[in-house]
C-alpha positions as a printed NumPy array, in Angstrom:
array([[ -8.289, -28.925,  81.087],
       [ -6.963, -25.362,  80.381],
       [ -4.287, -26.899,  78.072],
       [ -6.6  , -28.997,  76.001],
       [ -8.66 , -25.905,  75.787],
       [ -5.246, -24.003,  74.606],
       [ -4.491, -27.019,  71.864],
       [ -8.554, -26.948,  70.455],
       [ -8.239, -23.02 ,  70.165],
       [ -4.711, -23.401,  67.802],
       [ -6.108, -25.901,  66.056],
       [ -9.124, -23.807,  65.171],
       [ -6.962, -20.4  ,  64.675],
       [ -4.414, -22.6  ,  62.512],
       [ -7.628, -23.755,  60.374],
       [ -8.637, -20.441,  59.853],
       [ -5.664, -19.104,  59.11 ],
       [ -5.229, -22.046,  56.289],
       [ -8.387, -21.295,  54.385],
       [ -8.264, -17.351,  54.62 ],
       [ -4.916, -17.97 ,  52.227],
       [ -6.885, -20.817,  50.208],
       [ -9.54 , -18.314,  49.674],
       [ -7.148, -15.607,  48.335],
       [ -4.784, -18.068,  46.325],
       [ -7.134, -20.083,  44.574],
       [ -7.477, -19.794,  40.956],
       [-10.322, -17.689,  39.51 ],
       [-13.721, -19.085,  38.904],
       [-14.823, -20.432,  35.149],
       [-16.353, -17.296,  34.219],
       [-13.234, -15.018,  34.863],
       [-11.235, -17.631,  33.401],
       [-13.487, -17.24 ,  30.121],
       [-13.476, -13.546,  30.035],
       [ -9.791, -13.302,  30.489],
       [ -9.32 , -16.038,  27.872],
       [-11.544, -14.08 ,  25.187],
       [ -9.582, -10.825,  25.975],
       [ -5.99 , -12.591,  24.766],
       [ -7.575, -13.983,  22.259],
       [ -9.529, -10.416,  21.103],
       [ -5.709,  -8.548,  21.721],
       [ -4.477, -11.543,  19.451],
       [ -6.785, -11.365,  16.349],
       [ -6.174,  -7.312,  16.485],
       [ -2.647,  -7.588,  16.625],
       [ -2.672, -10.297,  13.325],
       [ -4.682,  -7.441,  11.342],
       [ -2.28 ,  -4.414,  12.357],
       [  0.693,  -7.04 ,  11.689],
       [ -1.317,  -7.792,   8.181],
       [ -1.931,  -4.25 ,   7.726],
       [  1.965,  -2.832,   8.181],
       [  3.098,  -5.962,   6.138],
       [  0.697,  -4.769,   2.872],
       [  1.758,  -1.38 ,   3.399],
       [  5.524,  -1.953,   3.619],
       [  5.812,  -3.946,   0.551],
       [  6.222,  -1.479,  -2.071],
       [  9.47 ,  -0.137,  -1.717],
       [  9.842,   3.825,  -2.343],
       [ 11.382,   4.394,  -5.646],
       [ 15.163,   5.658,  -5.347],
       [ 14.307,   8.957,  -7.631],
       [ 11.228,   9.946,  -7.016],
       [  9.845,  11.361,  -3.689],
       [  7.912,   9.168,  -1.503],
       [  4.099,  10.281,  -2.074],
       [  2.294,   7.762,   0.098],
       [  1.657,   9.912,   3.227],
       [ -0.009,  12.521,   0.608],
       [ -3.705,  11.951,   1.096],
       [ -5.769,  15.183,   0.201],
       [ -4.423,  18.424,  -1.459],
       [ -1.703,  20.656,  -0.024],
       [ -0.031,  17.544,   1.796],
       [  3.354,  18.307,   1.661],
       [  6.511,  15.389,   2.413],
       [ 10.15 ,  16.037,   2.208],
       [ 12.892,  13.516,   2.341],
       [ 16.515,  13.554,   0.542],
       [ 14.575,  13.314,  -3.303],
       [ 13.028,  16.781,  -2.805],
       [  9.607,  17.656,  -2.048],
       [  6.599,  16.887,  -3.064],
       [  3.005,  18.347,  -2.5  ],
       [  0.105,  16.679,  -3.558],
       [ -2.776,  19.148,  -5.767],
       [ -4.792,  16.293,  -6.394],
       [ -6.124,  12.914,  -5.61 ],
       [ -8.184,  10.634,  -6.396],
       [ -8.897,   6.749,  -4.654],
       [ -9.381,   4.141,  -7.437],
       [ -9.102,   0.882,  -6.126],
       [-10.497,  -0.872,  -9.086],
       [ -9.843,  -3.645, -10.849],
       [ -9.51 ,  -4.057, -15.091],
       [ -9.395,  -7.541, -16.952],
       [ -7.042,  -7.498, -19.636],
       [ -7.136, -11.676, -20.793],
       [ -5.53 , -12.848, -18.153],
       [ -3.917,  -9.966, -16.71 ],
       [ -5.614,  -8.228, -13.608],
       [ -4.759,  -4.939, -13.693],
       [ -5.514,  -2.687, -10.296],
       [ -5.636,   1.075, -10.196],
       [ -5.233,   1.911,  -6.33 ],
       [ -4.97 ,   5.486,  -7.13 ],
       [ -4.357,   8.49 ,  -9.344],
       [ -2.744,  11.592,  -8.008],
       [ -1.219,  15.391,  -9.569],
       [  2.112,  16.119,  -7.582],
       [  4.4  ,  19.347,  -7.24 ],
       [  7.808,  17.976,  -7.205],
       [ 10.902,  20.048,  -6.438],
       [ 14.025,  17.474,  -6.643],
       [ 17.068,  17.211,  -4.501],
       [ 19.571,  19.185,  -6.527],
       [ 21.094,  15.529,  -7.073],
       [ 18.727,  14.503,  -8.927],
       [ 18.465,  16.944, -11.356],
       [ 20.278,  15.92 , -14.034],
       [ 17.781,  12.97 , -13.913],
       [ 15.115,  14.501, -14.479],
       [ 16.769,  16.938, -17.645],
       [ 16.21 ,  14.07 , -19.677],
       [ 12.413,  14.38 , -19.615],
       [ 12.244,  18.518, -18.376],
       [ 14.473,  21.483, -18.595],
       [ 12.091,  22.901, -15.44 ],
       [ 13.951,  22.334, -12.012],
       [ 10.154,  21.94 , -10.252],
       [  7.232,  21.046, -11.825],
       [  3.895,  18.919, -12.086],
       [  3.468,  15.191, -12.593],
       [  0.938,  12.692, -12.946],
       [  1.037,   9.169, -11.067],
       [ -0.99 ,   6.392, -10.853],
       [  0.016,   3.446,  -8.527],
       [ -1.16 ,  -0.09 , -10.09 ],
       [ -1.29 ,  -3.783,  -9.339],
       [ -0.575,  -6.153, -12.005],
       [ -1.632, -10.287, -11.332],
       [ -1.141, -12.595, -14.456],
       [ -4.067, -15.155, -13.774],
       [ -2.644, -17.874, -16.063],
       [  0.452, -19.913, -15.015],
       [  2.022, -18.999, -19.019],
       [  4.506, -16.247, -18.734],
       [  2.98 , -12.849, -20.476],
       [  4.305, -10.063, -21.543],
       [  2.607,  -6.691, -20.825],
       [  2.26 ,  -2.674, -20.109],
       [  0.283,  -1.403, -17.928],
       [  0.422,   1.93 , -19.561],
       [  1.148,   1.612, -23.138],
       [ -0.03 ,   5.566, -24.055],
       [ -1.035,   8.014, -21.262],
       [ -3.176,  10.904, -21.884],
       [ -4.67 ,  13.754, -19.813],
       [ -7.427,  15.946, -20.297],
       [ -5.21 ,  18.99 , -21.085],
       [ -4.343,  17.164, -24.425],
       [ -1.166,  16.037, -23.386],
       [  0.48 ,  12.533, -24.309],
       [  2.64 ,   9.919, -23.227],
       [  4.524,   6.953, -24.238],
       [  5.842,   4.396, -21.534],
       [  8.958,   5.513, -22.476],
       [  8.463,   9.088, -20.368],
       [  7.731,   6.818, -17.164],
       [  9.938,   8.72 , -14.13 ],
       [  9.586,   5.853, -11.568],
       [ 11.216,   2.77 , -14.441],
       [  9.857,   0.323, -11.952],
       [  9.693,  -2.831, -14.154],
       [  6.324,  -2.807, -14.534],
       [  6.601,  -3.047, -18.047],
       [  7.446,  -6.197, -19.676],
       [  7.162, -10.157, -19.045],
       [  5.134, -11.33 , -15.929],
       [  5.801, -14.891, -14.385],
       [  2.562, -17.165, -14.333],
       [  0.58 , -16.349, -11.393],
       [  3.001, -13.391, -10.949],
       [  2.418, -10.045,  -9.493],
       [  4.032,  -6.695,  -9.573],
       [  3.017,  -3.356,  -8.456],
       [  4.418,   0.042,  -8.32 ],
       [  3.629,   3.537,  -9.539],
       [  4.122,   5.298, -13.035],
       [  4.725,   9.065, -13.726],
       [  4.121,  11.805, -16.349],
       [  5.747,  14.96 , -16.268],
       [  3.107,  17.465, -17.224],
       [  4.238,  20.365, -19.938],
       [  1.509,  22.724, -18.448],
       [  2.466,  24.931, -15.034],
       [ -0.533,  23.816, -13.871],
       [ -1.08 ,  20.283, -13.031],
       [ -4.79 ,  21.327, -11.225],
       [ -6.148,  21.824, -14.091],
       [ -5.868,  18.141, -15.242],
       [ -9.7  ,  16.5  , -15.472],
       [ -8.927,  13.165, -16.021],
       [ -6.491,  10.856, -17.415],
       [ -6.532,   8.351, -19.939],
       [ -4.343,   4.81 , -19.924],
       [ -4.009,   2.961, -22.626],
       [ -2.481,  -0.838, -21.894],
       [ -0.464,  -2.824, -24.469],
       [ -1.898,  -6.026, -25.948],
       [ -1.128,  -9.355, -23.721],
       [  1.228, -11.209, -25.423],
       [  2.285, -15.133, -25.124],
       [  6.356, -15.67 , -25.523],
       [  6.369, -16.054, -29.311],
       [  4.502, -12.912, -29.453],
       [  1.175, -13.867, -30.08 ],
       [ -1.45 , -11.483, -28.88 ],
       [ -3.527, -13.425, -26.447],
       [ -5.61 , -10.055, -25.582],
       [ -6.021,  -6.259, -27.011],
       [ -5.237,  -3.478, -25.362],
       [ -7.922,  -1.714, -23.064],
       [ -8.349,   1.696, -22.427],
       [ -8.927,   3.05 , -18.845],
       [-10.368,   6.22 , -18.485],
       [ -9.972,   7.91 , -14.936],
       [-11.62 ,  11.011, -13.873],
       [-10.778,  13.566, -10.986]])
């Protein structure tokens, strides 16, 4: 008698024992399931739109003469990296878009910049100034041709500011292709640059752009210029 009572007193302990590690092993319920299932998912979508966000960021590639200006947000930002320095006086967000025929053409942003160049780079920048720092004006652009017939185009055929000064594309600092024939359905972007003749680049109201025509391959103007008038 004592032993079967031993045997039913395992068996019960040996039960309990079983469903005390069920209990803590078993998988979690629906609802935690759910929740954890919606957090992956929520740490998923926000790491595609950072990934997104880097990628668009990344893919203009900093021009090989010119100081890289893109970390210059509001005035007296200052960035130095092997093409000098450069410290921004002032800004101004864009971010619109002009219709040109079939060219889309973007203004993301127009900024005045104090640039003092790597002594490398000087003779460079002799062709344009005699002034080893000075002011310059920049605008950074995205071009789309909307047809699928190759174009060719400008995005700044004449620049002007409101201190009366002019430019040709010609005077351009960056010479980052921008200029020129445009695949169909092609894009470009990139920034162009205008040394300023005044000391004083803050004084500068607003700027002027005037684009070329759009032209077909046998030179046939498919659209007139435009003129773009930006102010500070």
């Amino acid at each position: 008698m004592k032993k079967l009572f031993f045997l039913i007193s395992m068996m019960t302990l040996f039960v309990g024992c079983r469903q005390h590690i069920y209990n803590e092993n078993k998988a979690p319920d629906s609802g935690t399931q759910q929740q954890t299932k919606n957090e992956l998912n929520d740490k998923s979508t926000k790491d595609t739109k950072q990934d997104k966000l880097t990628k668009k960021t990344n893919e203009y590639i900093s021009n090989p003469q010119v100081t890289d200006d893109r970390d210059l947000q509001k005035s007296g930002d200052y960035y130095a990296d092997e093409k000098g320095e450069a410290t921004l006086k002032k800004m101004k967000v864009v971010n619109k878009t002009y219709n040109v025929g079939p060219i889309q053409l973007t203004v993301k942003d127009v900024k005045v910049i104090h640039l003092v160049p790597d002594y490398s780079l000087i003779d460079y920048f002799h062709a344009l100034t005699h002034e080893e720092q000075f002011d310059f004006i920049k605008v950074f652009v995205e071009i789309k041709n909307t047809s699928s017939q190759k174009v060719n185009f400008a995005p700044v055929a004449l620049f002007e500011s409101s201190t009366g000064e002019k430019f040709d594309w010609e005077k351009d600092i960056y010479l980052e292709n921008l200029h020129g024939e445009i695949e169909g359905n092609g894009k470009k972007q990139g920034n162009l640059g205008f040394i300023l003749k005044e000391p004083n680049g803050e004084d500068v109201q607003w700027v002027k752009i005037i684009t070329s025509d759009v032209v077909d391959p046998n030179k046939k103007i498919i659209s007139k210029a435009k003129e773009i008038r930006l102010e500070f």
